[in-house]
FILUMKE-243945 format. One line per 4 residues: their letters; for each residue x, y, z of N, C-alpha, C. Coordinates in steps of 0.2 Angstrom, whole numbers, plus 5000, padded with zeros to 4 digits. Each point is the difference from the previous one (the first is absolute). Layout:
N
A	X Y Z X Y Z X Y Z; ... .
This chain:
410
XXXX	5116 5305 5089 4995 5000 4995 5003 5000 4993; 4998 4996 4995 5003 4999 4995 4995 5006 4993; 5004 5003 4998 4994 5003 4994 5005 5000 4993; 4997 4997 4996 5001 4998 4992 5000 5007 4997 .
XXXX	5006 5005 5001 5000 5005 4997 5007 4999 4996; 5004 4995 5001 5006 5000 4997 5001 4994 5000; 5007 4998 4995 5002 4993 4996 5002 4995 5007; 4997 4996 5002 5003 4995 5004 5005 4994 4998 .
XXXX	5005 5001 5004 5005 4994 4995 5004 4993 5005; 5002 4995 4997 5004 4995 5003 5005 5000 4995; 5006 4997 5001 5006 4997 4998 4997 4999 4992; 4998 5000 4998 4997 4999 4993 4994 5001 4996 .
XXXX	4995 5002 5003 4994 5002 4997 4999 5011 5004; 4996 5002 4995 4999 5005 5003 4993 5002 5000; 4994 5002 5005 4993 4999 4997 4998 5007 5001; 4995 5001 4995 4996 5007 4998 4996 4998 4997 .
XXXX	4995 5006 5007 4991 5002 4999 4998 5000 4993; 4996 5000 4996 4995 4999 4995 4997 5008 5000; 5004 5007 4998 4997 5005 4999 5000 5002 4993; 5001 4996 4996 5002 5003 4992 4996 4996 4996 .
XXXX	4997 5002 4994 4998 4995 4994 5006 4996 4999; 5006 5002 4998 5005 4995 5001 5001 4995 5004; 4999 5002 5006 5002 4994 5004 4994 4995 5002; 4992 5004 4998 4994 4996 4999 5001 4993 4994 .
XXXX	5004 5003 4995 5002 4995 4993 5003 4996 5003; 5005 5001 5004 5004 4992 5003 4999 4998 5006; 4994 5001 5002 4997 4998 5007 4996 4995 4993; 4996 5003 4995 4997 4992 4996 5002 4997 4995 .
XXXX	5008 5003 5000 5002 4997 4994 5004 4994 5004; 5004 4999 5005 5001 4995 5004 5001 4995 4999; 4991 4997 4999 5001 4993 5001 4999 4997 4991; 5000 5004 4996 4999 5000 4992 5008 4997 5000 .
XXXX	5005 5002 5003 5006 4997 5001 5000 4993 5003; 4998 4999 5005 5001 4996 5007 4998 4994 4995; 4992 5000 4998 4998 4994 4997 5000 5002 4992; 5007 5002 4998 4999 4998 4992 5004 4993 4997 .
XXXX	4995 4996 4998 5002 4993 4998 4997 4997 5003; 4994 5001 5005 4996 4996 5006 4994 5002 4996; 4998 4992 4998 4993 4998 4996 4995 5000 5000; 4999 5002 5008 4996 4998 5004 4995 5007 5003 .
XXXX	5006 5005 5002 5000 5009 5002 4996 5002 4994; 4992 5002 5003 4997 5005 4995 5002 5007 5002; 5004 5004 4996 5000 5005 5003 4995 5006 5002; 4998 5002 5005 4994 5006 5002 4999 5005 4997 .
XXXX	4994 5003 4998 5002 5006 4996 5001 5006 5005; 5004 5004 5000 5002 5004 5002 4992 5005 5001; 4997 5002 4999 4995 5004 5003 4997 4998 5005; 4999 4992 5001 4998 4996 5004 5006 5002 5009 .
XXXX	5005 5002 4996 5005 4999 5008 5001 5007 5002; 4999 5006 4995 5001 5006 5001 4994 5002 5003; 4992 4996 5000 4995 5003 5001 5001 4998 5008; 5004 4997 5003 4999 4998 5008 5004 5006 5003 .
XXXX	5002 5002 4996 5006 5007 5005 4995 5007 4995; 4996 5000 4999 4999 5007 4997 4994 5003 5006; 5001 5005 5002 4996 5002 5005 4991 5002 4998; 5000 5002 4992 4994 5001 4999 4995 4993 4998 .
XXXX	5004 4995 5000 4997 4992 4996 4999 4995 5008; 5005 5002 5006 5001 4995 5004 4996 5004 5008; 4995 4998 5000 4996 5002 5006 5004 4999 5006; 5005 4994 5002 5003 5001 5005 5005 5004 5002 .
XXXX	5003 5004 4995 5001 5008 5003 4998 5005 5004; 4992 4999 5000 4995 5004 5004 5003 5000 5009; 5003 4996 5001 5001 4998 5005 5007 4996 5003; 5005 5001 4994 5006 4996 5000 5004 5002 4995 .
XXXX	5008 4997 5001 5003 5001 4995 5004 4996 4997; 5005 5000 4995 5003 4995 4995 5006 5005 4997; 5005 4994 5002 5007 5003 4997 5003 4993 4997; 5005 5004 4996 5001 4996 4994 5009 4999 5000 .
XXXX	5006 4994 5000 5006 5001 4999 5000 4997 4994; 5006 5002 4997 5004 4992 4994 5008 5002 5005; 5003 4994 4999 5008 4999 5004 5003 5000 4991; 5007 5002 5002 5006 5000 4994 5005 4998 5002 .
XXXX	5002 4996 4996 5008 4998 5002 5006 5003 4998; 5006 4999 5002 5006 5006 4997 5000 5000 4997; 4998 4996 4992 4998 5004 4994 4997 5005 4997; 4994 4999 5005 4996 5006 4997 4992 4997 4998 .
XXXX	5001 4993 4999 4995 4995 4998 4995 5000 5006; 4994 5000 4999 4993 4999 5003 5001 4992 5002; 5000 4999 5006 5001 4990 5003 4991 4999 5004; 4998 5005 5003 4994 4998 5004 4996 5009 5001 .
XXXX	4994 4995 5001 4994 5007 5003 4996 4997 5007; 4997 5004 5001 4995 4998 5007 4997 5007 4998; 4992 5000 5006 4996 5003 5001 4999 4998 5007; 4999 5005 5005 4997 5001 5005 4993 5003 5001 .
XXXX	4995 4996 5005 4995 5008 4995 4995 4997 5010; 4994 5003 4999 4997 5000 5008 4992 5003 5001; 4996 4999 5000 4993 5002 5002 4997 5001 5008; 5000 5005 5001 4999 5001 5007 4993 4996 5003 .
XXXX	4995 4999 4997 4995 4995 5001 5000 4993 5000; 5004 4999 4995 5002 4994 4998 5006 4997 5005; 5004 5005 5001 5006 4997 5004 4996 4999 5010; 4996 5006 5002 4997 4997 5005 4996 4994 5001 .
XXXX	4998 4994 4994 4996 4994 5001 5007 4995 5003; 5004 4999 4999 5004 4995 5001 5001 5000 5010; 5002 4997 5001 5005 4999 5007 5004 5006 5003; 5004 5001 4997 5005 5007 4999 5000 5003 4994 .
XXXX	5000 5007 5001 4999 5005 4992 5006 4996 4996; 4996 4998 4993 5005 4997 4995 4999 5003 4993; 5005 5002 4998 5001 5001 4993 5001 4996 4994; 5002 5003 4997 5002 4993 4994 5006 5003 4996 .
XXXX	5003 4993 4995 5003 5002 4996 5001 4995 4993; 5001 5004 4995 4998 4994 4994 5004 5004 4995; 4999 4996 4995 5003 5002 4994 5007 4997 4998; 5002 4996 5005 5007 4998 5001 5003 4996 4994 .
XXXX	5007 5003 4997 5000 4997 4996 5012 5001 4999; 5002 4995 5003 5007 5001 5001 5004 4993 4997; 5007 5003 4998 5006 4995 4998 4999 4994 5007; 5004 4996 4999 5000 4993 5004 5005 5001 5004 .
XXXX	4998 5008 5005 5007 5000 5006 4997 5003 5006; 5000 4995 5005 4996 5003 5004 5001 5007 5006; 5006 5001 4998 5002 5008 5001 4995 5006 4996; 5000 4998 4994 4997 5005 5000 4992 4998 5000 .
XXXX	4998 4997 5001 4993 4996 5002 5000 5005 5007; 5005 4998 5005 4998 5004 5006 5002 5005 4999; 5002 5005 4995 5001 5006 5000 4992 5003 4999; 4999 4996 4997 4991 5004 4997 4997 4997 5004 .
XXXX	4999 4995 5006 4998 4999 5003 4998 5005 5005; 5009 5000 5004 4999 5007 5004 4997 5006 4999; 5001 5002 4994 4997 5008 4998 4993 4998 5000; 4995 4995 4998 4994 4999 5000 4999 5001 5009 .
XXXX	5002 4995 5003 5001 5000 5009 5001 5007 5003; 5004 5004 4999 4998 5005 5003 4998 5005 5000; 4999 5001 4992 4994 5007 4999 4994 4998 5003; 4999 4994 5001 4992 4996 5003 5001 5001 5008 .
XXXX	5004 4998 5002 5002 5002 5008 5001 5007 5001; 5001 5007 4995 5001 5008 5004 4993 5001 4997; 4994 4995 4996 4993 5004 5002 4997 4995 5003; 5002 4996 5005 4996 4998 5005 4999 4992 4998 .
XXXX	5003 4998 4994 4998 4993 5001 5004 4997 5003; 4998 4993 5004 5003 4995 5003 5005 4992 4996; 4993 5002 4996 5002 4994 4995 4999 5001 4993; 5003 4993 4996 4997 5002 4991 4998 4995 4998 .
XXXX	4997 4998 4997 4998 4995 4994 5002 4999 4993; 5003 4994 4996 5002 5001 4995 4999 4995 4996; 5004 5000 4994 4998 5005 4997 4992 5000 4998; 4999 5006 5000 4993 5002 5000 4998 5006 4997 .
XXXX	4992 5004 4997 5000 5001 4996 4997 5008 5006; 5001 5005 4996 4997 5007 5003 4993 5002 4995; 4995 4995 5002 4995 4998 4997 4994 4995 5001; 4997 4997 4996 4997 4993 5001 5003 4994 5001 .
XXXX	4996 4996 5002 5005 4993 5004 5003 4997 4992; 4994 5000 4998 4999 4994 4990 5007 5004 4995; 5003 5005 5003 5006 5000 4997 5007 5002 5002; 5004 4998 4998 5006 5003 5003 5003 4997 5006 .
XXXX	4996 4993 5002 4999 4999 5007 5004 4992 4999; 5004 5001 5006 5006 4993 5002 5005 4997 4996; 5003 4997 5003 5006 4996 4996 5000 4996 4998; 5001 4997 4995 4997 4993 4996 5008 4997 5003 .
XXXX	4997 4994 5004 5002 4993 5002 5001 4995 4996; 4995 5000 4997 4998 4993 4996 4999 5001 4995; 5000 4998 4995 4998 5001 4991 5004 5003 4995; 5008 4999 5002 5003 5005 4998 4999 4998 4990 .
XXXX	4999 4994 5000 5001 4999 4994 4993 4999 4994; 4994 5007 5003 4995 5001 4998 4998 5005 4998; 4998 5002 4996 4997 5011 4998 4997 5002 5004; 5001 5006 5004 4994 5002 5004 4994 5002 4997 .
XXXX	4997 5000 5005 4992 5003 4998 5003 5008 5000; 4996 5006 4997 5000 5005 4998 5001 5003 5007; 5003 5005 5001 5000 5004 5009 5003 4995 5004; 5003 4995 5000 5001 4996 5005 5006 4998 5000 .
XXXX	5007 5001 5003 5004 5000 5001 5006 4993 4997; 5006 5002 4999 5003 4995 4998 5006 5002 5000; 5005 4995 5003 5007 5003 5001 5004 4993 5001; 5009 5002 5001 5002 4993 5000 5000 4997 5006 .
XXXX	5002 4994 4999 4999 4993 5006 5005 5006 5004; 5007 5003 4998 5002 5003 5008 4998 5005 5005; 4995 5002 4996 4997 5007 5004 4997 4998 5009; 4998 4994 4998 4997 4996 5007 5006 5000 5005 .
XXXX	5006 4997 4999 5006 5000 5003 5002 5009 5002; 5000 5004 4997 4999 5008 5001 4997 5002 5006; 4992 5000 5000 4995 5001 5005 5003 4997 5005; 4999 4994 4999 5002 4995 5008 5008 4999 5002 .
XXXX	5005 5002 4996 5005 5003 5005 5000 5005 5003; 4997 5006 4998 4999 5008 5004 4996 4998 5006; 4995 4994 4998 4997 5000 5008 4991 5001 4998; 4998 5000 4995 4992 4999 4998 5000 4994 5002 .
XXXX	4993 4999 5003 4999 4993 5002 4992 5002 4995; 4997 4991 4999 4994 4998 4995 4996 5004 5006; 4995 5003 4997 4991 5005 5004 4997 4995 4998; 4999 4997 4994 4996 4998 4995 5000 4998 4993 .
XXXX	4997 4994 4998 5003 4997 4992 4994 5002 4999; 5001 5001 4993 4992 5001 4994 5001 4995 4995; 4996 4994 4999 5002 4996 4997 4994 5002 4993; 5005 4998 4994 4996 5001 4994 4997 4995 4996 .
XXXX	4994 4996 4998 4998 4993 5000 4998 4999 4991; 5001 4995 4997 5000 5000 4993 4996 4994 4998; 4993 5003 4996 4996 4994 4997 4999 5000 4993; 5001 4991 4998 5001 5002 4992 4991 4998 4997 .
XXXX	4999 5004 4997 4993 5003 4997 4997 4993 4995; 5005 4994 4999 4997 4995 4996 5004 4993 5005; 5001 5002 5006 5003 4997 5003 4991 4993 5003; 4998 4995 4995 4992 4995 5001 5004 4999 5006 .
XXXX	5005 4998 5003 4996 4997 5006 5002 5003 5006; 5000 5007 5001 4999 5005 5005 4994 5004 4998; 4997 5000 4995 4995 5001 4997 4994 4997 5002; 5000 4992 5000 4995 4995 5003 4999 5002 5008 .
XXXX	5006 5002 5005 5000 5001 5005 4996 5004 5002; 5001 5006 4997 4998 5007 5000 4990 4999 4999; 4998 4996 4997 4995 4999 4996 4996 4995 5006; 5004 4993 5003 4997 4998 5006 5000 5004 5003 .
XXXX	5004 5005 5004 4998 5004 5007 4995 5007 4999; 5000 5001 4995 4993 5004 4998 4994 4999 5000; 4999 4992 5002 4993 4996 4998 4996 5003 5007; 5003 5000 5005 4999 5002 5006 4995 5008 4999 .
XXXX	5004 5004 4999 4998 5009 5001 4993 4999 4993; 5001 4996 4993 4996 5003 4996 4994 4993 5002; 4998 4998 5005 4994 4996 5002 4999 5003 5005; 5002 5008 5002 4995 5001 5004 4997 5007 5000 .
XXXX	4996 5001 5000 4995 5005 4998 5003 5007 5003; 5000 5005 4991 5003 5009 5007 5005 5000 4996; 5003 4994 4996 5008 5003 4999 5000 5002 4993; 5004 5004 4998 4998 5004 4992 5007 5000 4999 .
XXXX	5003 5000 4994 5006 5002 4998 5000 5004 4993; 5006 5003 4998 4998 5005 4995 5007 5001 4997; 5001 5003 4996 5007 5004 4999 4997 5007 4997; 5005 5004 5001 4999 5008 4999 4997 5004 4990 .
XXXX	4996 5003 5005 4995 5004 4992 5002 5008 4999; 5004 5001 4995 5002 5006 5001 4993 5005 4999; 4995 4999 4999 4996 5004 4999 4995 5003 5008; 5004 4994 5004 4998 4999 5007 5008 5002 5004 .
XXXX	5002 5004 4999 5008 5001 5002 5000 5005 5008; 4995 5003 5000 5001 5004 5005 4994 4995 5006; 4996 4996 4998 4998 4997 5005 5002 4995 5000; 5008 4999 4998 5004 4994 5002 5005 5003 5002 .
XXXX	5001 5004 5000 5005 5003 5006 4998 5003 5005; 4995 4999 5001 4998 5002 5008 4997 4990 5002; 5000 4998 4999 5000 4994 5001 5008 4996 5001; 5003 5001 5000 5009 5000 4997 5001 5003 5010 .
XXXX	4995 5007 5000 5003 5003 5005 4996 4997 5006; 4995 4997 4998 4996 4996 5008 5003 4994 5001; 5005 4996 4996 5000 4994 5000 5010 5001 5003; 5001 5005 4997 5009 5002 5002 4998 5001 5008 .
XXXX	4998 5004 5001 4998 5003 5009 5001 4994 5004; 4993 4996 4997 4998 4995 5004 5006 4996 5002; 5002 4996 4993 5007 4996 5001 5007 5002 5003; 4999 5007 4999 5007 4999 5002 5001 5006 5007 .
XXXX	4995 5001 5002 4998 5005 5005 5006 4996 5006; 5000 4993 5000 5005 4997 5005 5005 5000 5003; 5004 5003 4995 5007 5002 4998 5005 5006 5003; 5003 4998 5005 5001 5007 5003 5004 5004 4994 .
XXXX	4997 5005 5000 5006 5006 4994 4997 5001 4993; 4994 4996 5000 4992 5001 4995 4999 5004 5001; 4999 5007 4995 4996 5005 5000 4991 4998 4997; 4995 5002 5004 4993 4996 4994 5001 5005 4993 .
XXXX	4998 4999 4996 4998 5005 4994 4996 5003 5001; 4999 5007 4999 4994 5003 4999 4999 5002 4991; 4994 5002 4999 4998 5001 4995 5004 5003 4993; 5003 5004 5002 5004 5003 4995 5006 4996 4999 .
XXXX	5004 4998 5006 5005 4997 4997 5000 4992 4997; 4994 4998 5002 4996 4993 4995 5002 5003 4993; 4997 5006 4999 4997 5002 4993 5009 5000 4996; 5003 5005 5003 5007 5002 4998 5003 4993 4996 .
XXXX	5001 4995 5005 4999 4992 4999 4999 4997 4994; 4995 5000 5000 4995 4999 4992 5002 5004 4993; 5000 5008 5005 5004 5002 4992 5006 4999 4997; 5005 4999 5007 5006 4998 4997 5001 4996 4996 .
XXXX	4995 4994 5001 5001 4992 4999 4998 5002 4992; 4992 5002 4998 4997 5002 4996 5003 4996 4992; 5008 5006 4998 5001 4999 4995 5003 4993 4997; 5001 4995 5006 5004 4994 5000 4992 4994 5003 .
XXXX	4995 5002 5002 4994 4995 5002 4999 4997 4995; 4999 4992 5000 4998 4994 4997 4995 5000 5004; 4991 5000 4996 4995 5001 5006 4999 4992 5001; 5004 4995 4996 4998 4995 5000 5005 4994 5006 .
XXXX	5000 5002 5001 5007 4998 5006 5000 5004 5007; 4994 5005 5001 4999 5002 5008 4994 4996 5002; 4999 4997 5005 4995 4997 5004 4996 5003 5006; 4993 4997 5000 4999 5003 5007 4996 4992 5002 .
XXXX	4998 4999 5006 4998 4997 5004 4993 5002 5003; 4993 4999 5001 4996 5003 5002 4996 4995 5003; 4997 5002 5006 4997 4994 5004 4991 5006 5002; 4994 4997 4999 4995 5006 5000 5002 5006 4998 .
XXXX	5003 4999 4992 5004 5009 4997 5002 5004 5004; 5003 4998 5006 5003 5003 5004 5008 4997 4999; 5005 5005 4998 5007 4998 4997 5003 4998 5005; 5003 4997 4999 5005 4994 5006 5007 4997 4998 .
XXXX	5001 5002 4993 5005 4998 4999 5003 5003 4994; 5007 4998 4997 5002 5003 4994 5005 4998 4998; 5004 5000 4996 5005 4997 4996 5003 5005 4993; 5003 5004 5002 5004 5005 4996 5005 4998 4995 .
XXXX	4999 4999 4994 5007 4996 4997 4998 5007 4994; 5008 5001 4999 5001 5005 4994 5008 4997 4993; 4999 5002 4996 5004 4999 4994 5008 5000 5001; 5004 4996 5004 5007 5002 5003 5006 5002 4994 .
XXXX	5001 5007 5002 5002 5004 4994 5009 5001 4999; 5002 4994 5006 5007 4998 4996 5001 4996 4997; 4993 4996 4998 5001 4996 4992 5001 5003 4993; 4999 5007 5001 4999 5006 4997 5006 5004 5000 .
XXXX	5002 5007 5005 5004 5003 5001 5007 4999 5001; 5003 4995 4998 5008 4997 5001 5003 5004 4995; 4999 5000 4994 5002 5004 4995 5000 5009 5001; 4996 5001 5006 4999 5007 4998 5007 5004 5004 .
XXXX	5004 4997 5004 5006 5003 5003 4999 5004 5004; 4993 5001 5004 4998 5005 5005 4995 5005 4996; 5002 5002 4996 4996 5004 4996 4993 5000 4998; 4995 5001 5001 4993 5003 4998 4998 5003 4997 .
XXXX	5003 5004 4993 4998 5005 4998 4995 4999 4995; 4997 5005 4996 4994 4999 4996 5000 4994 4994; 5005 4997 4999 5002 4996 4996 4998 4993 5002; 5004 4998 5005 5000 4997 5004 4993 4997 5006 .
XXXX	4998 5006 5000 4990 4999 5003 4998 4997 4995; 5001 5003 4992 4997 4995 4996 4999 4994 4998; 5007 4999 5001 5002 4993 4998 4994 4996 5008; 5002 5002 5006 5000 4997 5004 4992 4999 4999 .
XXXX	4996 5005 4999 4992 4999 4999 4999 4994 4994; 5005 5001 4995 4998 4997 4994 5002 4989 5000; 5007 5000 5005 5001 4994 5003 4995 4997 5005; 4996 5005 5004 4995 4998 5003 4995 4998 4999 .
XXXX	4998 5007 4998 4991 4999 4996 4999 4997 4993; 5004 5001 4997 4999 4997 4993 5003 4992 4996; 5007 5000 5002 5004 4996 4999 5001 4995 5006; 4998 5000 5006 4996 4995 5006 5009 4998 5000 .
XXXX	5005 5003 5001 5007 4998 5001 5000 4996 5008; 4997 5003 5003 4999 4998 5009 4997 4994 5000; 5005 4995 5005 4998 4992 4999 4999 5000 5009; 5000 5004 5004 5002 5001 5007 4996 5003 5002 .
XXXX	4996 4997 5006 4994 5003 5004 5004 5002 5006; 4998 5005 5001 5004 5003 5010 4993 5000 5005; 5000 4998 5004 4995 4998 5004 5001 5008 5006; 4999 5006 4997 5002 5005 5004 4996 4999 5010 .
XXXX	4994 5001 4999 4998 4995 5008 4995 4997 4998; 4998 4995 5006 4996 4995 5003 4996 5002 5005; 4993 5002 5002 4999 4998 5006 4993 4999 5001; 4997 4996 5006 4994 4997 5001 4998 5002 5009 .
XXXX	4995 5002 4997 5000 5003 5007 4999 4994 5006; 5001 5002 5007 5003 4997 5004 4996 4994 5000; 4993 5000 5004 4994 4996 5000 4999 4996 4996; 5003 5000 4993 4998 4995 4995 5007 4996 4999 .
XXXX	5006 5002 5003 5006 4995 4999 4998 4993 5003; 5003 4997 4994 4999 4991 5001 4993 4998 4997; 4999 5005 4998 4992 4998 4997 5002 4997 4993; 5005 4999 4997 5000 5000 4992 4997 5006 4998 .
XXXX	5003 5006 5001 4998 5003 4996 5007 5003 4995; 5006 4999 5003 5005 5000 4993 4999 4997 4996; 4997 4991 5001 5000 4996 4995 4994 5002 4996; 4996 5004 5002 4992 5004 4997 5004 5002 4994 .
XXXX	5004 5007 5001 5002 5003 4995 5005 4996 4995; 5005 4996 5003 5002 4997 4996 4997 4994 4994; 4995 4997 5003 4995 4998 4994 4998 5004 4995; 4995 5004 5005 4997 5006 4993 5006 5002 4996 .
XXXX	5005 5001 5001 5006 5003 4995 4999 4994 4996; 5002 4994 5002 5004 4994 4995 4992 4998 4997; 4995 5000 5001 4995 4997 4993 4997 5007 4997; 5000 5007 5002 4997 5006 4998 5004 5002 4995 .
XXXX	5007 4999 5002 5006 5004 4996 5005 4996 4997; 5004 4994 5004 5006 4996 4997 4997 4995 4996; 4993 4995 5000 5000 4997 4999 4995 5002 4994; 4996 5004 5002 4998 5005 4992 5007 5002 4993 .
XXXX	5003 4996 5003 5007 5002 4992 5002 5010 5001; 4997 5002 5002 5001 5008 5000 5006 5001 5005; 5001 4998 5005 5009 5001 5003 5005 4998 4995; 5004 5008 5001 5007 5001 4998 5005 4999 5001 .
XXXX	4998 4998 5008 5006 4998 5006 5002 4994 5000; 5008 4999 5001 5002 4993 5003 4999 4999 5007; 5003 5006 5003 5000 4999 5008 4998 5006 5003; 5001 4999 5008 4996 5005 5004 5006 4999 5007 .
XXXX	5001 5004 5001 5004 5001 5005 4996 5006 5005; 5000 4996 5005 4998 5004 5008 5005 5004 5004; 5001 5005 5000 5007 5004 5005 4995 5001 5007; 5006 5001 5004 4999 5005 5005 4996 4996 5007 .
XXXX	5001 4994 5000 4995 4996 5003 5004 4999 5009; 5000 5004 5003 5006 5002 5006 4998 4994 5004; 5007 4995 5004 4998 4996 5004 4999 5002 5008; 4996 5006 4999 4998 5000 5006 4992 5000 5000 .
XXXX	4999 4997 4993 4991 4999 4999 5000 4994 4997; 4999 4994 5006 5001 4993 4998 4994 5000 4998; 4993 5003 4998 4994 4998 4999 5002 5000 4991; 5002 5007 4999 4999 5000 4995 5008 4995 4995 .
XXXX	5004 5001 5001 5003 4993 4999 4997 4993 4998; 4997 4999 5006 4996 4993 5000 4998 4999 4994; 4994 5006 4999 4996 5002 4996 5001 4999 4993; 5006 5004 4999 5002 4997 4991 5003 4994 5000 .
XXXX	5003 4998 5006 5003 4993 4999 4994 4995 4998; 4997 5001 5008 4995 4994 4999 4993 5002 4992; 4998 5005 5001 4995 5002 4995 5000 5003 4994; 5006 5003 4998 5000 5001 4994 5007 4994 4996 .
XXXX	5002 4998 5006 5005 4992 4998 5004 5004 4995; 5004 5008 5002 5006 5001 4997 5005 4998 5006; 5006 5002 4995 5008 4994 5004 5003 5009 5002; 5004 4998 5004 5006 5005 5003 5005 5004 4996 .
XXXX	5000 5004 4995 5004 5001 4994 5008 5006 5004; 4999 5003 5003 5003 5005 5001 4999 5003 5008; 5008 5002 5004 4996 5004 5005 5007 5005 5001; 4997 5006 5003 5003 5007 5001 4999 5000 5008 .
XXXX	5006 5005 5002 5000 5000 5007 5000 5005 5004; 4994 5002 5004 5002 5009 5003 5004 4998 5007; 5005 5005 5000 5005 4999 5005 4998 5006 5005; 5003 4999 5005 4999 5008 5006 5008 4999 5005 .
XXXX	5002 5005 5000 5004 5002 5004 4998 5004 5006; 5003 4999 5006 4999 5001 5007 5005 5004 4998; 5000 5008 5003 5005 5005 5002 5003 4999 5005; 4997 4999 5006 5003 4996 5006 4998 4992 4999 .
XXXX	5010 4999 5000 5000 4994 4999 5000 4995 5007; 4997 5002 5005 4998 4996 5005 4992 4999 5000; 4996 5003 4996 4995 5001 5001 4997 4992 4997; 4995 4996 5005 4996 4993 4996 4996 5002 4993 .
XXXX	5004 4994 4997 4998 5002 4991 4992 4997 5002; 4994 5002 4994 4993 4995 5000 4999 5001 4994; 4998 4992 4998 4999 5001 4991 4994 5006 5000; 4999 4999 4996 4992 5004 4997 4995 4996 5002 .
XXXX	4992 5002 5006 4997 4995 5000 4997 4998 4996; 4995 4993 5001 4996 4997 4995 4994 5003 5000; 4997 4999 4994 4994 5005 5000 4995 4999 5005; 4997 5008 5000 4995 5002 5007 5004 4999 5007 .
XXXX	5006 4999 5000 5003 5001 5006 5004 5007 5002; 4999 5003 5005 5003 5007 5002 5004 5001 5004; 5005 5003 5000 5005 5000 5006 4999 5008 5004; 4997 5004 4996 5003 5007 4999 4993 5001 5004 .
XX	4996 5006 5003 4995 5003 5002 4998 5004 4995; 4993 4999 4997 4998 5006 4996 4997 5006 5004 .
């Protein structure tokens, strides 16, 4: 059994646990090196990466754990980090109990790729896991989540990962095979003749009696987040490893979002005022934060409130989720909300936006795919990859299924 209580070493690198405020600074100071000169790297603010490992901020504690390395080389110099981390709930949805790991961030050798590799692999194998998933986040899926394949030469969306073209060669020579791609879709907001599209295929849902559409009223805030929580359930109830929302963690949701909501840019869908649908888009905040170098501090909230709310710096819509409830897919009801945005809001002169970019759109939900392709007639911008490793390596690998499909016994 393997226990991370001491420095693990290879012929050139030497790795150590994450027990110090110091060695927590170059667990995030890492990639400030890695992608310095890279135009592209917004760098994350640091509270954002600390808040996944702090046990009073991270719920999945309650019932699992997370352990932290960075590797050094014979001089002394910080080359790579990992995170292993595990939720005892979470880890019994899969096929075989699976953990995760994330945060990967190493020189271009893949010795020491599989040195971090291993030390994630067996502390997950001496608590019982079989398998891991990577890189991935000790958290929600919308951040921290897979490896970017494609788009190397594009800024990420805020929370959403971004590393070099080698990292993929890393993974997949230790032996992670694709679970799952998440592809990220990008629509240009004056693009007339994706526009005209959008505007034929909604002729259909707005001719037929019952459909209502809206965008969010902050005076109406709390009976729009419980509508957020009937319309989440419904849609994405399919999904094996979907927790539903309950009431409070809707709410939590909302206040998060709060100090960064554009009420004009959230959508609902409603068929007999019964909510059915919704479109979640908020102010993508690494149009913003590149300059802050991780840091947060009082000055820097400033600025950021004041680039957002006041001086409309943010040219970037993030499409945080989508979903329509089951029974209404194929109705044009994407292309519903998609209209009401473009004559309500873009075509009123009052958008800020250039573009809008959809993340997180996993292909193991070819519905919802379809969806933007054919409905909201955005293109393929970007796509990130969750990997999984078999502990036993004789064991049959199985992608991720496709939604509403189960392999597991609830």
């Amino acid at each position: 059994m393997y226990e991370c209580n001491r420095p693990m070493n290879n012929a050139k690198y030497t790795l150590h646990e994450v027990t110090s405020p110091a060695l927590a600074r170059d667990f995030l100071n890492l990639p400030k090196r890695i992608y310095k000169g890279n135009r592209n790297w917004v760098c994350p603010l640091d509270n954002d990466i600390e808040a996944v490992f702090d046990r009073s901020k991270n719920e999945l504690f309650a019932d699992g754990e997370a352990i932290r390395w960075v590797a050094r080389d014979e001089s002394g110099e910080v080359v790579g980090r990992i995170a292993a981390f595990y939720n005892r709930e979470l880890a019994s949805r899969s096929e075989q109990p699976t953990g995760g790991c994330g945060f990967f961030e190493a020189l271009n050798d893949q010795a020491l790729a599989d040195m971090l590799f291993d030390a994630a692999r067996m502390w997950l194998a001496s608590r019982g896991m079989e398998a891991m998933d990577g890189p991935i986040n000790f958290g929600p899926r919308d951040s921290w989540w897979g490896l970017l394949v494609e788009g190397y030469e594009f800024q990420p969306l805020y929370g959403n990962p971004y590393n070099p073209p080698y990292y993929k060669e890393l993974f997949e020579n230790y032996g992670f095979r694709n679970y799952f791609n998440q592809n990220t879709y990008l629509w240009r907001v004056n693009n007339d003749e994706l526009n005209s599209l959008v505007l034929d295929r909604a002729k259909r849902v707005y001719s037929t009696p019952g459909y209502r559409f809206d965008h969010l009223h902050m005076d109406r805030l709390e009976e729009a987040t419980e509508d957020f929580r009937v319309i989440y359930n419904r849609a994405w109830s399919l999904f094996t490893g979907v927790k539903p929302l309950d009431k409070e963690e809707a709410q939590r949701i909302m206040r998060t979002l709060k100090p960064i909501i554009d009420p004009e840019i959230i959508y609902f869908a409603y068929f007999n005022d019964e909510p059915i649908g919704f479109f979640v888009l908020v102010p993508d905040l690494n149009r913003i934060i590149g300059r802050f170098n991780g840091r947060l501090n009082l000055w820097n909230k400033l600025r950021l409130m004041w680039d957002l709310k006041v001086a409309h710096k943010c040219d970037r819509m993030f499409g945080m989720i989508f979903g329509i409830a089951p029974e209404f897919h194929g109705k044009g009801v994407e292309s519903g909300i998609m209209r009401y945005m473009l004559e309500w809001y873009v075509q009123s002169g009052r958008c800020r936006y250039q573009t809008m970019e959809f993340a997180w759109i996993g292909d193991f939900n070819p519905v919802m795919n379809r969806m933007i392709e054919t409905y909201v007639c955005a293109s393929k911008h970007k796509m990130h990859t969750t990997y999984r490793y078999l502990f036993d390596r004789t064991k049959e690998f199985h992608r991720c299924p496709r939604m509403g499909v189960k392999r597991r016994k609830d």
